[in-house]
C-alpha positions as CSV (number, residue, x, y, z in Angstrom):
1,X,21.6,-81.1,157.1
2,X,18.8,-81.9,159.0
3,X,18.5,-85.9,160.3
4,X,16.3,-88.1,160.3
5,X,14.4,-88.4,163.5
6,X,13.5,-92.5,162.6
7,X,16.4,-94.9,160.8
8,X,15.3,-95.1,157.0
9,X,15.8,-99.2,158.1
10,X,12.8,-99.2,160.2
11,X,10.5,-97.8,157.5
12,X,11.7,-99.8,155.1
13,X,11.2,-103.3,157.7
14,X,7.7,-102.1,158.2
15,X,6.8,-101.5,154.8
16,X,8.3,-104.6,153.6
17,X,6.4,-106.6,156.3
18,X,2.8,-104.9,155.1
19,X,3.7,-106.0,151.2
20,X,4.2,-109.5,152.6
21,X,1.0,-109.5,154.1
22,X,-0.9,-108.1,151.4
23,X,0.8,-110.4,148.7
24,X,-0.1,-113.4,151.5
25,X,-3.5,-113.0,151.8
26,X,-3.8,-112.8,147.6
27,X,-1.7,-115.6,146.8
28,X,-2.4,-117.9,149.4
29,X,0.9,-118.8,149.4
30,X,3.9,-118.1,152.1
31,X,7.6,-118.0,152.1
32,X,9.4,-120.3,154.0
33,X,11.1,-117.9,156.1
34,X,7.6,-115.8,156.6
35,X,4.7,-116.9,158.5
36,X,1.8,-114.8,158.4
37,X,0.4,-115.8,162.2
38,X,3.6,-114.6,163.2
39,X,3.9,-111.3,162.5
40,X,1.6,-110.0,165.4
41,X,3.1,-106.4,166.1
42,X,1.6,-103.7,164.7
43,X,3.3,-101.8,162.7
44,X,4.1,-99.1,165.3
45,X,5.2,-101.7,167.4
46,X,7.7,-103.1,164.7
47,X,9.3,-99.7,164.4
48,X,10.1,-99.4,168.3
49,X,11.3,-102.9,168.4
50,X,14.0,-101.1,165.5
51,X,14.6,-98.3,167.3
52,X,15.8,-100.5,170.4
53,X,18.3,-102.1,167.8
54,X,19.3,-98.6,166.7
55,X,19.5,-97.4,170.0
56,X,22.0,-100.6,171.2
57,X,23.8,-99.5,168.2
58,X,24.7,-96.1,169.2
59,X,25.3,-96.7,172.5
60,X,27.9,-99.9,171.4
61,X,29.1,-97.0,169.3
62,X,30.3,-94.6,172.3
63,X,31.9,-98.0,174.0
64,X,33.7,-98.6,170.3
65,X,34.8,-94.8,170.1
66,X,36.3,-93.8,173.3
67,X,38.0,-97.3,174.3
68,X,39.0,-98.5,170.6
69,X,39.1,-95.4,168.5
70,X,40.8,-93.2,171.0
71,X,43.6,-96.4,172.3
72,X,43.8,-97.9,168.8
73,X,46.6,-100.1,168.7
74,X,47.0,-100.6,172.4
75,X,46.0,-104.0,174.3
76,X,43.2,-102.1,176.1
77,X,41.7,-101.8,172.7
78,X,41.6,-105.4,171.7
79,X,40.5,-105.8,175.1
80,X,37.1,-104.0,174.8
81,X,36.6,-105.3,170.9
82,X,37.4,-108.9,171.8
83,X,36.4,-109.3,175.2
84,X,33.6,-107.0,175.4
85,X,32.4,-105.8,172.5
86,X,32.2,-109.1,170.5
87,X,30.3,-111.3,173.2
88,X,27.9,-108.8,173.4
89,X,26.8,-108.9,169.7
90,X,27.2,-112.9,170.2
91,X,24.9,-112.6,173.0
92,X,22.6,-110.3,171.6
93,X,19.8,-111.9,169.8
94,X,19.8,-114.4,173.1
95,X,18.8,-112.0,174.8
96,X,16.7,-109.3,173.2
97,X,14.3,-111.8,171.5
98,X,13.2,-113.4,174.2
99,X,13.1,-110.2,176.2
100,X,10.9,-108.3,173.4
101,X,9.1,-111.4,172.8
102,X,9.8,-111.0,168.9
103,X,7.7,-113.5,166.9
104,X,8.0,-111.6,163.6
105,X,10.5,-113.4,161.3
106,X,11.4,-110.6,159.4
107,X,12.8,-108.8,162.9
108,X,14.0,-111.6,164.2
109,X,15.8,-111.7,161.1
110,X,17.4,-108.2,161.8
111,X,18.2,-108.8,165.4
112,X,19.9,-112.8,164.7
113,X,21.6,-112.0,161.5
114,X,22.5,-108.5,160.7
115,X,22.7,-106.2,163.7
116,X,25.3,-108.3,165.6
117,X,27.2,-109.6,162.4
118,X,27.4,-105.9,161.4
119,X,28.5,-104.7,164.3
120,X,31.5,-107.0,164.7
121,X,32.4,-106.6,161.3
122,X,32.4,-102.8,162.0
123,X,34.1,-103.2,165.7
124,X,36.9,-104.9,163.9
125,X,37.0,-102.2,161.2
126,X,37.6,-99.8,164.0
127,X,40.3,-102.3,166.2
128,X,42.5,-101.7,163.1
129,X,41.3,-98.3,161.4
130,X,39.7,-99.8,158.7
131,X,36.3,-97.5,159.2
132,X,35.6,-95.2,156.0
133,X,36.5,-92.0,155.6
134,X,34.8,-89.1,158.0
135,X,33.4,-92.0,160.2
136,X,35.8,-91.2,163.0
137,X,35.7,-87.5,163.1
138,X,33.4,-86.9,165.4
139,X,31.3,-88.8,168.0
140,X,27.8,-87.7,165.9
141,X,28.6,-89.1,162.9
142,X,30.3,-92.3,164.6
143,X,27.3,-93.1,166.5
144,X,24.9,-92.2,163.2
145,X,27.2,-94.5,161.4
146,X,26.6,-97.4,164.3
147,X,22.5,-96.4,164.5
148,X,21.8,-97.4,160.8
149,X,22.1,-100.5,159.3
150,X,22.4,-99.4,155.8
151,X,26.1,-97.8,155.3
152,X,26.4,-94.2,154.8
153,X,28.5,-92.2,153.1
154,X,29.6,-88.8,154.1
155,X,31.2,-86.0,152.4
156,X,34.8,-85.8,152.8
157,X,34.9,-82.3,153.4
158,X,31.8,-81.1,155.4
159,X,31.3,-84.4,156.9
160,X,27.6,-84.7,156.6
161,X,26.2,-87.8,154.9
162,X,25.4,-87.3,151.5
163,X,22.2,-87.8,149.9
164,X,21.9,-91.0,146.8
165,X,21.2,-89.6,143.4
166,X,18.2,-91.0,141.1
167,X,21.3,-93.2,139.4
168,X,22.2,-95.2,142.8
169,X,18.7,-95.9,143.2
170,X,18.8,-97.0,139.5
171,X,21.3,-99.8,140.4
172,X,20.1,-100.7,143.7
173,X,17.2,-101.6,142.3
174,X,18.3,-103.6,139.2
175,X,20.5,-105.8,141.9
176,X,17.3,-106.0,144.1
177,X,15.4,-107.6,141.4
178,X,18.3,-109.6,140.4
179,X,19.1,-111.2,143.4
180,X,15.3,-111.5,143.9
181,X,15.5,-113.5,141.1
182,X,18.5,-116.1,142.0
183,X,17.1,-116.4,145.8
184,X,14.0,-117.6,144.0
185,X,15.4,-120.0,141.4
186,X,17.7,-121.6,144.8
187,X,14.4,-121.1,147.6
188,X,12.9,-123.5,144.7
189,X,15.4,-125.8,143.9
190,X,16.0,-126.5,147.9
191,X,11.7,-126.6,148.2
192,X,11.5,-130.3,148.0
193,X,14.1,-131.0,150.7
194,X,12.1,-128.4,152.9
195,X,15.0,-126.2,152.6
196,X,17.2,-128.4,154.5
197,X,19.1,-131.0,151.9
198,X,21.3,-132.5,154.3
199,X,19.6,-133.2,157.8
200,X,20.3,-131.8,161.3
201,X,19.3,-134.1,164.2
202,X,19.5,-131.9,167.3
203,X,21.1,-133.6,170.7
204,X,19.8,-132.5,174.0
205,X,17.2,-129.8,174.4
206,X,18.9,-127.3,172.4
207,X,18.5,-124.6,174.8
208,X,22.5,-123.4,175.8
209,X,24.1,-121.5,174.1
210,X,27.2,-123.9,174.3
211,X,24.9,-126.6,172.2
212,X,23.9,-124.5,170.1
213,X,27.3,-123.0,169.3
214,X,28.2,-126.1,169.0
215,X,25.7,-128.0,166.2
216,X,27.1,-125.1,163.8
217,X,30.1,-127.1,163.4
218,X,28.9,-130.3,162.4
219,X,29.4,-131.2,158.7
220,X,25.6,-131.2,157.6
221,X,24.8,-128.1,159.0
222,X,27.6,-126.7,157.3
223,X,26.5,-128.0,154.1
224,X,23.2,-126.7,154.6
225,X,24.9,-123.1,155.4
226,X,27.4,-123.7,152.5
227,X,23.6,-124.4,150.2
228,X,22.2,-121.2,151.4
229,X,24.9,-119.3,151.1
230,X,25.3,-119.9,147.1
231,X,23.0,-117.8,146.1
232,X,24.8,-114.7,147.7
């Protein structure tokens, strides 16, 4: 099976990001987490700023593989996950944002929230063989498994990843729209507190990473975490 030269991700960001601006400029009216004078790449622009993401993700992938895979179960491993692998994907979005100078909320989104979350979830899936099935059999379809956000599912014989029928698209969609539906009723209950019921008064300039690691622990910000995550 031939793959795909560009993560189906990327497409989908760029796309997504082009509706937003269309439905922006008719409505007049913005979400919270978008701002329209923000998103100032270009579209081909947007999908090399994903491509960097895919590309740290397949190269994190070759680390995860030969030093975790390979020693599973030996102190070396936990090692690499813990010591290396994990304060990297900590680190990440405080470095690559600033160092792509990403303004778009949507990628920032990507490169704060999902790409490094995902990527400990799945280096911890790996420190105790947890991965799913055909993941590990080969260093091509490890590293395309790392590359794309999405999860793929390969065929337990040929190890290829298998294509999703008309009926998976079927239900993605009907969860789309419903949880479309509940992050709008909660985005508009939590409109009149600007989105932030409980306040956060920020000590200090904000800028270390030890401060800002830090305010995540304080009982209003939790609260406000603890909000935003109900509707999930």
């Amino acid at each position: 099976m031939k793959q795909r030269e560009r993560p189906v991700f990327a497409s989908f960001c760029v796309l997504l990001t082009k509706w937003m601006n269309i439905w922006c400029k008719i409505t007049n009216l913005y979400p919270p987490f978008y701002t329209y004078t923000h998103t100032n790449l270009s579209p081909p622009l947007s999908k090399k700023v994903l491509l960097v993401t895919a590309i740290c993700g397949a190269l994190t992938s070759i680390l995860i593989y030969n030093y975790i895979v390979r020693q599973r179960g030996t102190w070396n491993a936990y090692l690499v996950g813990y010591g290396i692998i994990i304060p990297i994907c900590i680190a990440f979005p405080y470095v690559m944002i600033p160092l792509l100078e990403i303004e778009n909320k949507i990628l920032k989104f990507c490169h704060i929230s999902i790409f490094p979350i995902l990527t400990m979830f799945r280096c911890s899936e790996a420190m105790y063989g947890f991965s799913p099935p055909s993941v590990e059999h080969s260093h091509q379809t490890f590293m395309l498994y790392y590359a794309n956000i999405p999860h793929i599912h390969f065929d337990p014989k040929t190890h290829v990843p298998l294509k999703s029928s008309w009926a998976d698209v079927k239900e993605k969609l009907y969860y789309f729209v419903y949880e479309l539906c509940v992050v709008g009723a909660v985005l508009s209950f939590l409109s009149p507190f600007d989105y932030v019921p409980w306040t956060v008064e920020e000590k200090g300039d904000g800028v270390l990473l030890l401060k800002e690691v830090g305010s995540l622990f304080r009982w209003n910000h939790i609260l406000n975490n603890l909000m935003g995550a109900s509707k999930y």
